[in-house]
C-alpha positions as CSV (number, residue, x, y, z in Angstrom):
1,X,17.2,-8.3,-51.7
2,X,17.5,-10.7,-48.4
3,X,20.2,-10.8,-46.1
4,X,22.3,-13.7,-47.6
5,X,22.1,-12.2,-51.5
6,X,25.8,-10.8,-51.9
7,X,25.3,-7.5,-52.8
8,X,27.8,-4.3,-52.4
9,X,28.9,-4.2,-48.9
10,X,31.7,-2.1,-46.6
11,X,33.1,-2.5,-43.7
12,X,33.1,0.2,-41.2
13,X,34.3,1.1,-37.8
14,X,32.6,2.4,-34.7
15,X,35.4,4.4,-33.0
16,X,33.7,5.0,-29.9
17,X,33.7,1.8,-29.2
18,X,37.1,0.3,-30.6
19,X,39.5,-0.6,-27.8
20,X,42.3,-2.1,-30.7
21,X,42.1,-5.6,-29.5
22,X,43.7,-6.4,-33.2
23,X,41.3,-9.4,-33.4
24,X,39.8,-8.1,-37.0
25,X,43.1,-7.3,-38.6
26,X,43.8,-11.1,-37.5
27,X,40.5,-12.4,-39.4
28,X,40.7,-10.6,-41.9
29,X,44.2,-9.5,-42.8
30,X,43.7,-8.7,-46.7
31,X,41.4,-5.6,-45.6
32,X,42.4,-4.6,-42.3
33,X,45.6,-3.5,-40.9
34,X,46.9,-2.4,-37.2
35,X,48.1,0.9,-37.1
36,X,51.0,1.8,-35.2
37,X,49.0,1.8,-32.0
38,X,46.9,-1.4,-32.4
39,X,43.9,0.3,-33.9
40,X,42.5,-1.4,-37.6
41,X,43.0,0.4,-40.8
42,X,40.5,0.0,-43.1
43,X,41.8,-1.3,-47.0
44,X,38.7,1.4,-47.9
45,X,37.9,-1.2,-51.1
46,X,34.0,-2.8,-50.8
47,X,33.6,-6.2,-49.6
48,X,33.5,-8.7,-52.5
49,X,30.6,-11.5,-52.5
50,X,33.4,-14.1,-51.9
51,X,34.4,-12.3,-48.5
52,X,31.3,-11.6,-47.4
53,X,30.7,-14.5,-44.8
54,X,34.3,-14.2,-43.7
55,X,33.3,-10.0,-43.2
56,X,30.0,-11.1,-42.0
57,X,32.5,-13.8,-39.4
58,X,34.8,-10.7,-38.4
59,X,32.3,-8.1,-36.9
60,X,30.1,-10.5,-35.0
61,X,33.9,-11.9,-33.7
62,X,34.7,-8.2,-32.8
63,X,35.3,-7.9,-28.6
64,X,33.8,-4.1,-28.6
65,X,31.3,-4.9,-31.2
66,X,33.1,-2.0,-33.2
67,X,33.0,-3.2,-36.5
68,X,29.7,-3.1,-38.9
69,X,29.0,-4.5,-42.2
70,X,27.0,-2.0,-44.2
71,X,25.1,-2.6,-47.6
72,X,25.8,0.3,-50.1
């Protein structure tokens, strides 16, 4: 399968290198949400072929290069 098939994806978070800048949670608001201290909560639900190029958008946008989009 190449690279711009939709197939079953997640989204998932490097903690060592989140700093909470909140930008993700901005992008993509229907699967991530800001804890109480700024940090994104994942919705835990795969990424749908119809949000892929927004998640695909979301963790090259990511300041700490904290978020990856893995192919299940």
């Amino acid at each position: 399968m190449s690279a711009q098939q939709p197939g079953e994806h997640e989204l998932e978070i490097d903690w060592t290198r989140c700093d909470g800048h909140g930008l993700c949670a901005t992008l993509l608001p229907d699967d991530i949400v800001l804890d109480e201290w700024g940090f994104p909560v994942l919705n835990g639900r795969r990424v749908t072929a119809g949000e892929l190029t927004n998640a695909r958008r979301v963790t090259l946008a990511c300041p700490a290069l904290a978020l990856r989009l893995r192919r299940l």
